[in-house]
C-alpha positions in Angstrom: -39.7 -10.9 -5.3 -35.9 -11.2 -3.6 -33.8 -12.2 -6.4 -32.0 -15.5 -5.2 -27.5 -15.6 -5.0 -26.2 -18.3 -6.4 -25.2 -21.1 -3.9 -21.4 -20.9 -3.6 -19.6 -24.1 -3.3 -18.7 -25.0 0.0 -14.8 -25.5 -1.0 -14.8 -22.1 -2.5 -16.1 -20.1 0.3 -13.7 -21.9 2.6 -10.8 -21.4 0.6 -11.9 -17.5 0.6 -11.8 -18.0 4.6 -9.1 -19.4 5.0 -6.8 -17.4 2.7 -8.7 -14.1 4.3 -7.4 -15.9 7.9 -4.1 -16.1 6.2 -3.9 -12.0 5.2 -5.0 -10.8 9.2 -2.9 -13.6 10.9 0.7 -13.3 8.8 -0.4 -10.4 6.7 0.3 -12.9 3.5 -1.7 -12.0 0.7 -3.2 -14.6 -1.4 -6.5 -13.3 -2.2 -6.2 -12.3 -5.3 -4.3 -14.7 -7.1 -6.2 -16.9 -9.7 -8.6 -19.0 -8.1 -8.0 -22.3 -10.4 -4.6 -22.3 -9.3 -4.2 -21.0 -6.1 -7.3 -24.0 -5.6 -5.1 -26.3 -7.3 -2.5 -25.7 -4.7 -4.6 -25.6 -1.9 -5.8 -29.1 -2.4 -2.5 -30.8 -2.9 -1.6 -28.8 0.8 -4.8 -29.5 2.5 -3.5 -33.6 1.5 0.0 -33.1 2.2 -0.9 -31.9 5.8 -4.1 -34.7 6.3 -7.0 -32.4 6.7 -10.7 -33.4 5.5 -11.6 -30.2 4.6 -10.0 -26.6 4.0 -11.4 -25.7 7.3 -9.0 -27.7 9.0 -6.8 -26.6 7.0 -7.3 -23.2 8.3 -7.7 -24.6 11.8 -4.3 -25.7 11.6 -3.0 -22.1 10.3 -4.6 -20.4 12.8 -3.2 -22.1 15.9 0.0 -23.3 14.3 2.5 -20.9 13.4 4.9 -23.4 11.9 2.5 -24.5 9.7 2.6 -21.8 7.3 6.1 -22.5 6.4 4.9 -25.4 5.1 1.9 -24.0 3.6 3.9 -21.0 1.7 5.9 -23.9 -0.1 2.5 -24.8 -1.9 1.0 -21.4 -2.8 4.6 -19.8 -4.3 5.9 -20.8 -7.6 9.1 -22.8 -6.5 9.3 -24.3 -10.2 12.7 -22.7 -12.1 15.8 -23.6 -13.6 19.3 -21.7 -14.2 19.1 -20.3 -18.1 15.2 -21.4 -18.4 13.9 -20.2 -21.6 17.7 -19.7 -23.0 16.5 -16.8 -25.5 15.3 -15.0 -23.0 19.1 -14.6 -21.5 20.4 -14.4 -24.9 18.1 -11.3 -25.6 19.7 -9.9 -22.3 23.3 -10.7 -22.9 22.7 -9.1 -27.1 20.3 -6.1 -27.1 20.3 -5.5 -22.9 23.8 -5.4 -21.5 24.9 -2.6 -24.6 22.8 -0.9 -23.2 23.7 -1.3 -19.5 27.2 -1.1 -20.3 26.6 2.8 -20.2 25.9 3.4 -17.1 28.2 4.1 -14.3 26.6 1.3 -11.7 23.5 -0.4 -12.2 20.3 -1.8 -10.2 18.9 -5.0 -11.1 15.9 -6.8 -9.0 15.1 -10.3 -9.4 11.0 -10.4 -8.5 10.0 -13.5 -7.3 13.6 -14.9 -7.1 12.4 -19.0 -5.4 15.0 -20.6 -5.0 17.3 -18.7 -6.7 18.3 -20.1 -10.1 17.7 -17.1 -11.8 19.9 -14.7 -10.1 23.0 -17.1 -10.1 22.4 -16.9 -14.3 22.2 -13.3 -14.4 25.2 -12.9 -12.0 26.9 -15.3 -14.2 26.3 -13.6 -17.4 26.9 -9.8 -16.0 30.4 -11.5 -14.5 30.6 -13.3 -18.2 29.8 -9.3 -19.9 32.5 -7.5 -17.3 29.6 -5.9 -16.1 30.1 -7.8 -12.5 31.6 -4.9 -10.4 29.1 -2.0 -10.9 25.8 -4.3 -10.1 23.9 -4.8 -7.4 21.3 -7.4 -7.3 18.1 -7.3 -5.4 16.7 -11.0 -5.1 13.5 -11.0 -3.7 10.6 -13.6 -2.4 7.8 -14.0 0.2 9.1 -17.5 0.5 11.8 -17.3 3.6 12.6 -20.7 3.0 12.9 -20.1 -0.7 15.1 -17.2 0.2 17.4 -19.3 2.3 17.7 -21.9 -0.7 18.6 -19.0 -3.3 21.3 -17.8 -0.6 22.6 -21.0 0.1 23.2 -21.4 -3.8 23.0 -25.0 -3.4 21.2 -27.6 -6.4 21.1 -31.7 -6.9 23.5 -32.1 -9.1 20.8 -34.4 -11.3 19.8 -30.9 -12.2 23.5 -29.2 -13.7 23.1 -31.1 -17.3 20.1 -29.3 -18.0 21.7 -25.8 -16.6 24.4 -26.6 -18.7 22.4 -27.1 -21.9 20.6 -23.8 -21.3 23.9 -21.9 -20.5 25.4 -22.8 -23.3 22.4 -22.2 -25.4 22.4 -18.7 -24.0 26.0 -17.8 -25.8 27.4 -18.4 -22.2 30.9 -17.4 -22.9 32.8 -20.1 -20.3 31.9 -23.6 -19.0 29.4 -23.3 -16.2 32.0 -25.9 -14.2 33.4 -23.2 -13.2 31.1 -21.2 -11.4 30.3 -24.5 -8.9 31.7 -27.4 -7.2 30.5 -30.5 -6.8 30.2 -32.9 -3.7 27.6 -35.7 -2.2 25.4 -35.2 -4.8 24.8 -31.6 -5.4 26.4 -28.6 -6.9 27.6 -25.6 -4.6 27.9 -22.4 -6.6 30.9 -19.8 -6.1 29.9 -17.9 -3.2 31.7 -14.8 -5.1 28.5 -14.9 -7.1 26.9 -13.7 -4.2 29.1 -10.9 -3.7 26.6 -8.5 -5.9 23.3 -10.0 -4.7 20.8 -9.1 -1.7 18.4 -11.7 -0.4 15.0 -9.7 0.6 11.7 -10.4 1.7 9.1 -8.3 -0.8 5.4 -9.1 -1.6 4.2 -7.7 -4.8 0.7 -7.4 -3.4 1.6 -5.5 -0.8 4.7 -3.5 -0.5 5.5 -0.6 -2.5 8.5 0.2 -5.1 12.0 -1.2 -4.6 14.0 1.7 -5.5 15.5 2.5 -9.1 16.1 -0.1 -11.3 17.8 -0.6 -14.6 16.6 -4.1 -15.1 13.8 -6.2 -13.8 13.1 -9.6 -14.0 9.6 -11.2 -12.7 9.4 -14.4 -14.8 6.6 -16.5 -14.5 5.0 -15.1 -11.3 2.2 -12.9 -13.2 0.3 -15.8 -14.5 -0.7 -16.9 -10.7 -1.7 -13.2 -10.4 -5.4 -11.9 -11.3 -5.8 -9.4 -13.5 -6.2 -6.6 -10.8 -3.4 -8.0 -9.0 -1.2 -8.0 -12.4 -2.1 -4.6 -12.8 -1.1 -3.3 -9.7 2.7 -5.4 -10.0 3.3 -3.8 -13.5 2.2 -0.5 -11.8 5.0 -1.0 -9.5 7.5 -2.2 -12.4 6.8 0.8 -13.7 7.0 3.4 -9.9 10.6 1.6 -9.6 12.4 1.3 -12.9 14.3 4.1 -14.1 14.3 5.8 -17.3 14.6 3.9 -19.8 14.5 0.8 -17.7 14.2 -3.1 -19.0 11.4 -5.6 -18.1 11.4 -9.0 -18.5 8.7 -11.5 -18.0 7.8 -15.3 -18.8 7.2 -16.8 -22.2 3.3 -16.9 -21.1 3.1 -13.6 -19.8 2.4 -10.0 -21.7 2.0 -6.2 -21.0 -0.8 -6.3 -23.6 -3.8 -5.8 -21.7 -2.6 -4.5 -18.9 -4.0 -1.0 -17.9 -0.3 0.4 -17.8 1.0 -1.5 -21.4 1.4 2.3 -22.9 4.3 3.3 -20.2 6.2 0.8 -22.3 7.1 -0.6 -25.7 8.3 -3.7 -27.2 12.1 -4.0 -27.1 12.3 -7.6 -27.5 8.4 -9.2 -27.8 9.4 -12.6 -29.0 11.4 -12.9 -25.3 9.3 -11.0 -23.4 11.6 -8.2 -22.7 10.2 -4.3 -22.4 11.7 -0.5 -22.1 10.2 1.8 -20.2 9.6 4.8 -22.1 11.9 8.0 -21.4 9.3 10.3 -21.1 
């Protein structure tokens, strides 16, 4: 007797389509990112653009180049703040920066940078340490227009109370007024911020190790990731961080089960902050 397959859902095997159409056209690689969400996105796109049906959807990938842009703005995490998690930055600016106070020049690479709030903090808070003039910042996304955001370093200004709370809160040593000015509505940050930092396109499915870092940051990206797919960005964490190198992650997210948890140990577990172990 044949044993029977369980009948898929049709939704599910035409979100596999279409995010397997989405990998050979653009060579963008959602496959493997957890299905509840990545479906959870898909389904507010496949409304936002007016298709019955994730076929459609797909139709209108295939044949439409400018549609992706659109599309890439659903399935990346565009959902930040400047200071989020304000012990997290505190951890960093305490038990991180003696540290990287000695080294002669330092590497730092934002992961999954959106829009950009994140690297504006940590430039602010190495300028704030006097650590400003031997960094270099790698920011990177597979969001272009998320990348052009972070660059332009440009926020509604509804938003600066909440910055400001969390700046202070993370033993900011200044008024954050000073790093921005203000005009029709939104907040432009000091372009010498930028000075330090270097926008890039990088997917952590798919390319390989972003040279030698003394810090990473990937906040809040993993948890969209399977566990495979976590696996394999930790792997890289690891390939690209120097000796003795800091990780940081998001207040959800852990090295505990991950396959390559013993290359590192807890410097900080409360905020999610790891060293790489000198050996």
């Amino acid at each position: 007797m044949i044993d029977e397959l369980p009948i898929a859902k049709t939704d599910d095997i035409e979100i596999r389509l279409l995010l397997e159409a989405i990998f050979r056209k653009y060579h963008y690689d959602f496959r493997n990112y957890s299905s509840a969400s990545i479906k959870r996105r898909l389904m507010q796109a496949r409304e936002h653009f007016q298709c019955v049906s994730f076929s459609q959807l797909q139709d209108k990938v295939l044949h439409d180049g400018t549609i992706l842009r659109g599309l890439l703005a659903f399935l990346t995490v565009q959902v930040s703040e400047m200071f989020r998690d304000p012990a997290y930055f505190k951890a960093i600016r305490d038990k991180v920066v003696p540290h990287l106070r000695t080294y002669p020049s330092l590497k730092i690479w934002v992961a999954g940078c959106s829009s950009g709030e994140e690297v504006y903090s940590l430039a602010i808070l190495l300028r704030e340490e006097g650590l400003e003039d031997k960094v270099m910042i790698y920011a990177t996304d597979i969001n272009p227009e998320a990348l052009k955001k972070a660059e332009a370093g440009i926020y509604d200004i509804d938003r600066i109370p909440q910055f400001t709370q969390n700046h202070r809160q993370s033993g900011g040593k200044s008024s954050l007024s000073d790093y921005y000015t203000a005009a029709y509505g939104a907040v432009s940050f000091d372009k010498t911020l930028r000075s330090r930092v270097l926008f890039s396109d990088h997917s952590l499915v798919t390319d390989a190790v972003f040279g030698e870092m003394h810090l990473i940051s990937c906040r809040n990206v993993l948890i969209y990731f399977d566990r495979d797919l976590q696996d394999r960005a930790i792997g890289l964490f690891r390939d690209s961080l120097g000796r003795k190198g800091f990780l940081g992650l998001g207040a959800k997210e852990s090295l505990r089960f991950s396959k390559h948890s013993d290359a590192f140990l807890d410097f900080s577990r409360e905020e999610r902050l790891y060293q790489k172990l000198g050996a």
